[in-house]
C-alpha positions as CSV (number, residue, x, y, z in Angstrom):
1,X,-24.6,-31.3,-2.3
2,X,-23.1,-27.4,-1.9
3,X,-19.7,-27.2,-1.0
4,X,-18.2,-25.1,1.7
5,X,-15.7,-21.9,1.0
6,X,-14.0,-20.6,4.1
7,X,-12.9,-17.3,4.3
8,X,-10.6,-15.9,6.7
9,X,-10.7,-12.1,6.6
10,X,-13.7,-9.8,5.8
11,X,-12.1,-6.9,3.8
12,X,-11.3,-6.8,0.1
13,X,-9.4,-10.2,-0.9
14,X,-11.8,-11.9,1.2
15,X,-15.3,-10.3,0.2
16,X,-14.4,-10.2,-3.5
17,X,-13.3,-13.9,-3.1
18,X,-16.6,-14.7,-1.5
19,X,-18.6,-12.7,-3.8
20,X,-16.6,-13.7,-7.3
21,X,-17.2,-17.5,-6.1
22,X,-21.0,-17.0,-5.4
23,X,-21.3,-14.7,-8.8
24,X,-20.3,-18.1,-10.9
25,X,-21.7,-20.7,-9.2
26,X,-25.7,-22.3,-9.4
27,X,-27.4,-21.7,-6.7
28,X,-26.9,-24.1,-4.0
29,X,-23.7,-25.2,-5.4
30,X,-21.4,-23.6,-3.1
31,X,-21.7,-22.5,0.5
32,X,-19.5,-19.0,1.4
33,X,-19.0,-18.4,5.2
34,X,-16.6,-15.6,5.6
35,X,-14.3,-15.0,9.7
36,X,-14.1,-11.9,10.3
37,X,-12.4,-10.8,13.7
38,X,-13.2,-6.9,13.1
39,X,-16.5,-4.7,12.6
40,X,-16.2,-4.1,9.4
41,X,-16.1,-5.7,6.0
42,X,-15.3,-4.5,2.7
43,X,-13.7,-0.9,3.9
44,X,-11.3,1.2,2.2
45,X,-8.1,1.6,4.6
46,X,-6.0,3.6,2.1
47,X,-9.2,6.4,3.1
48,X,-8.4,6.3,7.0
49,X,-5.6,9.2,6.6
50,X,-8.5,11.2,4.7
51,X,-10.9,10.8,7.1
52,X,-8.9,11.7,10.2
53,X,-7.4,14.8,8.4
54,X,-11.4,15.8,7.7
55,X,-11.3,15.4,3.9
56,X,-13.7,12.4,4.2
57,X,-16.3,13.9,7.1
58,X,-17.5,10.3,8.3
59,X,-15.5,7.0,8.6
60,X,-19.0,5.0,7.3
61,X,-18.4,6.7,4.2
62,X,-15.2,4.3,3.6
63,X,-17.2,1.6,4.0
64,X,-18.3,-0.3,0.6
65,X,-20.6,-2.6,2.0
66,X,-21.6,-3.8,5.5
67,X,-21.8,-7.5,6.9
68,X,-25.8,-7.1,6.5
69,X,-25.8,-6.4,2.4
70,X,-23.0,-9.1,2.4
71,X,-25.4,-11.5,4.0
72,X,-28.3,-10.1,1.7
73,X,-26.3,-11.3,-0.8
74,X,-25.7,-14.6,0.3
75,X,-22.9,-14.9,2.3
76,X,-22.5,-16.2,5.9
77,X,-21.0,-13.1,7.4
78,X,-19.2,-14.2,11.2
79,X,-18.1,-10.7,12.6
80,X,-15.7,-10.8,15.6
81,X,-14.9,-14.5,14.9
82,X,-11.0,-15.2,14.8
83,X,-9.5,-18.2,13.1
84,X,-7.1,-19.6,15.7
85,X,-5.8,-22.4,13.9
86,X,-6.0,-24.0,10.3
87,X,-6.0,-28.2,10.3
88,X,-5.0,-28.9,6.4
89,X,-5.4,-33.0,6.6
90,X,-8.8,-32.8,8.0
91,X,-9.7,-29.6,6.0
92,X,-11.1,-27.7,9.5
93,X,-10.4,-24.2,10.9
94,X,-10.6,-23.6,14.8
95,X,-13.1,-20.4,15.6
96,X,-13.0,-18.6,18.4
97,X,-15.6,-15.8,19.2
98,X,-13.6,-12.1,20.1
99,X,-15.8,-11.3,22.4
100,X,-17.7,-14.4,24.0
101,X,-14.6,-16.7,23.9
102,X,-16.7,-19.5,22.0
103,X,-14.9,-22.4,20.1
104,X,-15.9,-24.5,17.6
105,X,-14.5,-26.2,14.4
106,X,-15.4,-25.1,10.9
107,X,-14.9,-27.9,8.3
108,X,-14.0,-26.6,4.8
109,X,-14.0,-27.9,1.2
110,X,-12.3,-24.6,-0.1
111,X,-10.4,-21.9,2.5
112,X,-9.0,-19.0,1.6
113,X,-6.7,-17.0,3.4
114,X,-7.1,-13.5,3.3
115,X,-5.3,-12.2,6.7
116,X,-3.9,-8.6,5.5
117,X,-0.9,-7.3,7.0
118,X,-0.3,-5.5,10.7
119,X,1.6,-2.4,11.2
120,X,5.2,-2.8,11.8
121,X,5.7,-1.5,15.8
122,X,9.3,-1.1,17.2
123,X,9.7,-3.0,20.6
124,X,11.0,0.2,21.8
125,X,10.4,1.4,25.7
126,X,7.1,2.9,26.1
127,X,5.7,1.8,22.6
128,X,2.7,0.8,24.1
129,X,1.9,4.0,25.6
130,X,-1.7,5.8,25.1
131,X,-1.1,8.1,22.0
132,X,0.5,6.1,19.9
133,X,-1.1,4.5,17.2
134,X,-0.6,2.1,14.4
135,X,-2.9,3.0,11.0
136,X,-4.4,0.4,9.6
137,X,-7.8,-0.6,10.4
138,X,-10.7,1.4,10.5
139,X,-11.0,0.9,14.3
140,X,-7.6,2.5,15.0
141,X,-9.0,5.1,12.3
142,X,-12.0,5.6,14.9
143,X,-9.5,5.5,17.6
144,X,-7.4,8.5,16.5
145,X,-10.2,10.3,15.4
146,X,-11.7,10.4,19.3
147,X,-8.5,10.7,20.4
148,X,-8.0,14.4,18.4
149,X,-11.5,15.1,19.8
150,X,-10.8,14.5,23.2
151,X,-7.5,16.2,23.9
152,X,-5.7,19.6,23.5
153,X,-3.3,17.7,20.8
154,X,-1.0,20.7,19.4
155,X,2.0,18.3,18.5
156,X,2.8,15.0,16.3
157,X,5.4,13.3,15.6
158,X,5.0,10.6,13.1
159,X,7.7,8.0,12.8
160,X,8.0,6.7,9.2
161,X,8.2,8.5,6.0
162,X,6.9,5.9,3.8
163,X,2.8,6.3,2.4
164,X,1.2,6.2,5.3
165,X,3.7,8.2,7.3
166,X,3.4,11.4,4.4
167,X,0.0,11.0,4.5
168,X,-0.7,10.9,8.2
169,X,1.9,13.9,8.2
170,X,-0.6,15.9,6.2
171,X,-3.8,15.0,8.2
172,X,-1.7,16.2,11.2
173,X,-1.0,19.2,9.8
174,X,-4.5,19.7,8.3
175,X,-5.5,19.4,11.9
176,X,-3.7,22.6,12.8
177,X,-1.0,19.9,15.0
178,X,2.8,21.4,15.1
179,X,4.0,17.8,13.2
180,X,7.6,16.5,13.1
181,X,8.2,13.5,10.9
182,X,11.0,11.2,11.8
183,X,12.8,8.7,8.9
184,X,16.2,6.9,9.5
185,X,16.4,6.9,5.7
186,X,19.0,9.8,4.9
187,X,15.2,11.4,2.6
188,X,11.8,10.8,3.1
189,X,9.6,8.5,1.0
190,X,12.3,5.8,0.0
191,X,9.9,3.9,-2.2
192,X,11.4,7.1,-4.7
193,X,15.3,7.4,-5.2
194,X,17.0,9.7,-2.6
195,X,17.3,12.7,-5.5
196,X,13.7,13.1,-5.6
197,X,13.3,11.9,-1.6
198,X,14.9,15.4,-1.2
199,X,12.6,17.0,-3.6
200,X,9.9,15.8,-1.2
201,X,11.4,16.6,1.8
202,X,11.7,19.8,0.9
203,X,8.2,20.8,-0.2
204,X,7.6,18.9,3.4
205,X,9.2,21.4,5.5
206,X,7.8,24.1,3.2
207,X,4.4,23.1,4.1
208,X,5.5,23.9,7.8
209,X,6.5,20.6,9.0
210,X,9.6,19.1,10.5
211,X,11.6,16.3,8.9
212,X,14.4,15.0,10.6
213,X,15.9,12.1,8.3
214,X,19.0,9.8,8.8
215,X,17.7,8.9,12.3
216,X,16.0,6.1,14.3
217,X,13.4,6.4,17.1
218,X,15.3,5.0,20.2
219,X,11.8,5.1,22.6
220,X,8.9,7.1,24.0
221,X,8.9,9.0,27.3
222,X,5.3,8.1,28.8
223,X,3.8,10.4,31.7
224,X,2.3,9.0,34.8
225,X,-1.1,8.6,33.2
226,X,0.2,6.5,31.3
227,X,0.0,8.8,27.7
228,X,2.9,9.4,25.8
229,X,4.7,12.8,26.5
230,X,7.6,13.0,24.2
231,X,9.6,10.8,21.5
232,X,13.7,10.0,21.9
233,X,15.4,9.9,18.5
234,X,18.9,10.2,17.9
235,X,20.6,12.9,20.6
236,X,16.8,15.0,20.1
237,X,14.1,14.6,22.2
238,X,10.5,15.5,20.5
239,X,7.7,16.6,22.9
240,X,4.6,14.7,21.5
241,X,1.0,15.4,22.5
242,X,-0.2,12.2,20.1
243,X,2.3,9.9,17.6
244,X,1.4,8.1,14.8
245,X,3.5,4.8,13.5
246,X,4.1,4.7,9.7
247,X,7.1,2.3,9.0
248,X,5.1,0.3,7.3
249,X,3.4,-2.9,7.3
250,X,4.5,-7.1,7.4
251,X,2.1,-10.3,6.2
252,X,-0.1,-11.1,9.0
253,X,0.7,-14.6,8.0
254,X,1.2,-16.4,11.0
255,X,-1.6,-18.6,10.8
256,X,-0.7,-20.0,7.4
257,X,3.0,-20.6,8.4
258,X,1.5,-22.7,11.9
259,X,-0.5,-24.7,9.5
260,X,2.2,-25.6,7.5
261,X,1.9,-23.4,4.7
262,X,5.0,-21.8,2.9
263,X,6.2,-18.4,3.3
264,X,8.8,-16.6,1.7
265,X,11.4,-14.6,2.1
266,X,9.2,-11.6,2.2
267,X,7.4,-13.1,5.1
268,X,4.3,-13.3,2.6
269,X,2.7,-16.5,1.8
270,X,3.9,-18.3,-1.2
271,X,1.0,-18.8,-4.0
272,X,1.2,-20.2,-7.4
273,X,0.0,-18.2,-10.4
274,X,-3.8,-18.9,-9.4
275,X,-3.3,-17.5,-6.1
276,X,-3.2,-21.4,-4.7
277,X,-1.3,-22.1,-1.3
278,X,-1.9,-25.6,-1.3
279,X,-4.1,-28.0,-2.2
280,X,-8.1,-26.5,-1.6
281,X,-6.4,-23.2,0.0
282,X,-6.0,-20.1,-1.7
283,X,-4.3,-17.3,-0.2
284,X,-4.6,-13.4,-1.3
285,X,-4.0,-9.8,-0.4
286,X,-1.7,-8.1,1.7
287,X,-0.5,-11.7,3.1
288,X,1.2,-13.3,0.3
289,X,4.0,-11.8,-1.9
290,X,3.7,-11.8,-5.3
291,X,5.7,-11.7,-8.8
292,X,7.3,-8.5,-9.4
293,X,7.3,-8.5,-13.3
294,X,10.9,-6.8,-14.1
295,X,12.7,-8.1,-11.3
296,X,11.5,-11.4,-11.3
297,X,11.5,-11.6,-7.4
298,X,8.9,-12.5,-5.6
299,X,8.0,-9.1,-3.3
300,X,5.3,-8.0,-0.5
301,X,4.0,-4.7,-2.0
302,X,0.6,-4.4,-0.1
303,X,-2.1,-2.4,-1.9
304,X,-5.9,-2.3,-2.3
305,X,-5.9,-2.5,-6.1
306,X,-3.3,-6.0,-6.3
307,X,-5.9,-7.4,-2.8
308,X,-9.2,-7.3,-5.3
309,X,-7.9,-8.3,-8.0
310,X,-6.3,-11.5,-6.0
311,X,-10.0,-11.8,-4.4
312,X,-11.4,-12.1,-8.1
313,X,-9.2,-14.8,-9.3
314,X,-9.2,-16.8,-6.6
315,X,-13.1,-16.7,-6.7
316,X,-13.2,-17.7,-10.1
317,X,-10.8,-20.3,-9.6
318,X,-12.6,-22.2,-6.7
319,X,-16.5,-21.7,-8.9
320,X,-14.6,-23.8,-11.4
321,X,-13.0,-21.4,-14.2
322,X,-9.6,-20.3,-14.5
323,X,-7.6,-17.3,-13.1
324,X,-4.3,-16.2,-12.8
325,X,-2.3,-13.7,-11.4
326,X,0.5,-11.9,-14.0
327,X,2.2,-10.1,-11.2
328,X,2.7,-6.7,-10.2
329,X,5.3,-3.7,-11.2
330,X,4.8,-1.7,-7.8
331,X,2.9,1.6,-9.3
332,X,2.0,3.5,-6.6
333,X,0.5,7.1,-5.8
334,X,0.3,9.1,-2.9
335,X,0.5,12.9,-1.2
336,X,1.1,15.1,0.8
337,X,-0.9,18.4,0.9
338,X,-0.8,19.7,-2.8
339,X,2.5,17.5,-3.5
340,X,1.8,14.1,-5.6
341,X,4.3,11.0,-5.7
342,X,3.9,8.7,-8.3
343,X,6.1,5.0,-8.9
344,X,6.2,2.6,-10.9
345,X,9.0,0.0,-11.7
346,X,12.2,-0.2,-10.4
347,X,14.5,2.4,-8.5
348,X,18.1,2.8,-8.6
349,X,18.4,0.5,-5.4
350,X,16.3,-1.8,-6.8
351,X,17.5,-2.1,-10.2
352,X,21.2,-2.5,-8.7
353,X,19.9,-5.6,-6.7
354,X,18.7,-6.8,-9.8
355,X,21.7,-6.7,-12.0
356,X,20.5,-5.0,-14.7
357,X,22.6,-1.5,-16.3
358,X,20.7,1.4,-16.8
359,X,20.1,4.8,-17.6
360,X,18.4,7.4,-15.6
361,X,16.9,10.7,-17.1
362,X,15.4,13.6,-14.7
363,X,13.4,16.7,-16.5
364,X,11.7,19.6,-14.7
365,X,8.3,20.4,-16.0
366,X,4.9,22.1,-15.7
367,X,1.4,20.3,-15.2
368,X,0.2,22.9,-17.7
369,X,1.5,24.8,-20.6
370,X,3.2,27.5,-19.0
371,X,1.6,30.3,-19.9
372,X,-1.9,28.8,-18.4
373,X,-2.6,30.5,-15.0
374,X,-2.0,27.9,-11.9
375,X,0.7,25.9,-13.7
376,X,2.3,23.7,-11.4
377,X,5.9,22.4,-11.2
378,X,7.1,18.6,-11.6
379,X,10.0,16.5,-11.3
380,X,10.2,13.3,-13.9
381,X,12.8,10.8,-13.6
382,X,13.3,7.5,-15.5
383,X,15.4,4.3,-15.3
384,X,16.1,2.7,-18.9
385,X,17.5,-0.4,-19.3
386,X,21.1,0.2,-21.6
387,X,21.4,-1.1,-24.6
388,X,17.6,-1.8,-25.1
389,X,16.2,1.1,-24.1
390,X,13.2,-0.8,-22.3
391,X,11.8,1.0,-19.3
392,X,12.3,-0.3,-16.3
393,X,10.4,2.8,-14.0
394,X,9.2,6.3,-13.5
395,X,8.8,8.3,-10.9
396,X,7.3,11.6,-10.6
397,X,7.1,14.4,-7.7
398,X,5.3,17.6,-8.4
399,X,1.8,19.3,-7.8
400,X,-1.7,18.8,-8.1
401,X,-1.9,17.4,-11.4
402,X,1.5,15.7,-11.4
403,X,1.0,12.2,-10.0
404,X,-1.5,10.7,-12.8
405,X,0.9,11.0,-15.4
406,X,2.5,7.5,-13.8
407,X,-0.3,5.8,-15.0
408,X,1.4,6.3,-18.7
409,X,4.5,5.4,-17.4
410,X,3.0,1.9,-15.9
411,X,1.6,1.2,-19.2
412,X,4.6,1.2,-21.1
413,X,6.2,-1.0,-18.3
414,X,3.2,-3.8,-18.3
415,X,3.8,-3.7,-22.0
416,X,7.6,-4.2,-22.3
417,X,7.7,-0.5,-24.5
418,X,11.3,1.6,-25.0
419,X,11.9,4.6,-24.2
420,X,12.2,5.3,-27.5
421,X,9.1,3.9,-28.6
422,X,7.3,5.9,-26.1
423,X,8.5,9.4,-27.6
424,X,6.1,8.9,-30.3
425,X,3.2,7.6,-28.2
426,X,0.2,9.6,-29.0
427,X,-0.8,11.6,-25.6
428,X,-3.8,14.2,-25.3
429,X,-2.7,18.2,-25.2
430,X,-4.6,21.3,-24.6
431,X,-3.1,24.1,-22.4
432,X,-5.1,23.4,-19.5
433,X,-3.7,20.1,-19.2
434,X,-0.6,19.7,-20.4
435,X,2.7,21.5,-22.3
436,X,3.1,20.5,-26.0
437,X,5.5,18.2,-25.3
438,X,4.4,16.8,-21.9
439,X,6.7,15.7,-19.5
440,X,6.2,12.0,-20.2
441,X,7.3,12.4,-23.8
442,X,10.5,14.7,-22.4
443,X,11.7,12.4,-20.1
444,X,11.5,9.4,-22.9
445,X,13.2,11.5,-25.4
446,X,15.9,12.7,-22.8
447,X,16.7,8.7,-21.9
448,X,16.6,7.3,-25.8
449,X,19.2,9.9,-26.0
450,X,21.3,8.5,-23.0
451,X,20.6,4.9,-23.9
452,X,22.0,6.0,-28.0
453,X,25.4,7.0,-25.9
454,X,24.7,10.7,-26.7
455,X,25.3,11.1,-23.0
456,X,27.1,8.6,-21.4
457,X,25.5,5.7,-19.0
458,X,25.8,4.6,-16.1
459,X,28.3,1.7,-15.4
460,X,26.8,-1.7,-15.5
């Protein structure tokens, strides 16, 4: 007799659970029917800014596969269903249909929990004006993109500085939209420290946009129609035409925690190594917080690449072999226009909270040697831990051809390398990619130097 896997969410913890499970199981032996409350399955969010700036020319192109080639491959695929509660003693989840209001219960011998995360909104006055959208799904992806069609939009303001607030920044400005970004951080992009937050906001305004930082959106002015007409931060008041809401996102883990489920102090859902919640219910993705590898501390750092692999191990877990999670060390990329942004590691901020003493090192560099035409200018900076030397992050804001380079930096990291170890590692060079001594190399030498006390460190 089959057993039944529940799924609750259709994108990519929840489809690569379904189809990892199904992948490493006889047939027959295991039933997969996957809730999802959207349109889509399996779509690639971090694409939605790409699409609505025009780089990606259709949003079905950010689509990996639809419910139909999910069902072709042997999964019960229930769009617009919502899981409305989660009974744990008697193994059932309440289903209720989006659109025809239907209920029924779903009995489960394996569930997993794969509810993403919602946009963080403000309750300010007027936030839920026409205009203002959240970016996170790929309807509100369609629903910008008709909304730019529409209208005569000539100005944007987008509130947040963060990934999806730089990158929605660019598609406004792609778009040919006056755009003003507003961050109550005292520098854009605080996932960097604020020395190379003001690198970024810098190149920002040179690319024609404004950046007002150190200040918090106080509300929206919404016309008669109902549409927003301008935003209210600080003492300034920013006529909008459209704004977009970047601070971020929170677990959409509600659900779990009325079941009974634990959450943490992140607001994620808590998870063992295997990705299990509780007995017969697994939980991955942007909902649960994980185990940051340096710090120890269990942290919500939502991405795409940490959701699939979750999705794997928890399907190979519930087919009956064994998976586990190692935990993340938050290495991120993004841009805006030509400038990259690369992290990995730990930040100043983040380091302090920690306890640990360190050693920063910042070198300027080029993306190419400098005599090759179209060389490009970087910014590296390191944290090493003193004494050691071991290297505890990178980050790295330059131009195109910049932000890859944190890949190396990640690497070292995962592997518990020094900074002085990594001065000998063996990188590629030709002129067209890189200087002799590449900037990774520079910035390890600079920091064995400071961690040797040939410049002196930063108080523990």
């Amino acid at each position: 007799m089959s057993k039944r896997m529940v799924v609750i969410g259709g994108d990519a913890t929840g489809m690569s659970a379904a189809s990892t499970a199904l992948r490493h199981s006889a047939e027959g032996e295991i039933e997969v029917v996957v809730l999802e409350r959207g349109h889509y399955t399996s779509y690639s969010a971090c694409g939605i800014p790409y699409w609505i700036s025009g780089h990606v020319a259709d949003g079905d192109q950010l689509i990996a596969r639809t419910p139909e080639q999910h069902r072709e491959a042997g999964i019960d695929v229930r769009m617009r269903t919502d899981a409305t509660a989660i009974d744990l003693e008697n193994r059932t989840v309440s289903v209720r249909g989006v659109d025809d209001g239907d209920t029924y219960d779903l009995g489960f011998d394996e569930l997993v929990i794969a509810t993403g995360a919602v946009p963080t909104v403000p309750p300010l006055e007027g936030a839920d004006a026409q205009g203002i959208f959240g970016v996170q799904s790929l309807e509100q992806g369609e629903e910008i993109v008709k909304d730019l069609a529409d209208g005569d939009r000539r100005r944007a303001v987008v509130v947040g500085a963060g990934y999806i607030g730089v990158e929605m920044a660019e598609a406004m400005v792609v778009r040919g939209l006056d755009t003003t970004v507003v961050e109550r951080a005292t520098e854009p992009f605080t996932q960097v420290d604020p020395d190379m937050g003001a690198i970024i906001r810098e190149a920002m305004e040179g690319m024609g946009m404004s950046v007002l930082t150190g200040t918090a959106v106080e509300g929206f002015d919404v016309g008669e129609d109902g549409r927003v007409r301008a935003v209210r931060a600080g003492d300034t008041v920013l006529p909008a035409d459209i704004v977009i809401i970047g601070l971020g996102v929170k677990p959409n883990a509600q659900l779990a925690a009325d079941a009974g489920l634990t959450i943490g102090p992140s607001g994620g859902i808590v998870t063992d190594a295997r990705m299990r919640a509780a007995p017969h219910v697994w939980a991955g993705g942007d909902c649960v917080e994980t185990h940051h590898r340096l710090s120890g501390h269990n942290v919500h750092i939502p991405l795409g690449t940490h959701a699939n692999k979750h999705g794997r191990i928890i399907g190979t877990n519930i087919a009956g072999g064994y998976g586990a999670f190692p935990g993340i060390i938050g290495t991120a990329i993004s841009k805006v226009c030509d400038l990259e942004i690369g992290v990995t590691g730990l930040g100043e901020t983040e380091a302090d909270a920690v306890g640990f003493g360190y050693v920063t090192a910042t070198v300027e560099s080029t993306t190419t040697a400098g005599y090759w035409p179209g060389a490009e200018q970087m910014t590296v900076k390191v944290l090493a831990e003193q004494r050691t030397g071991r290297l505890l992050g990178a980050q790295i804001v330059g131009r195109t051809g910049s932000g890859k380079r944190i890949d190396v930096f990640a690497t070292a990291i995962w592997n518990g390398m020094t900074v002085e170890e990594m001065t000998f590692m063996d990188l590629s060079y030709a002129p067209p990619f890189s200087p002799v001594w590449d900037a990774v190399l520079v910035a390890a030498r600079k920091a064995a130097k400071e961690v040797q006390g040939e410049i002196p460190a930063s108080p523990v």
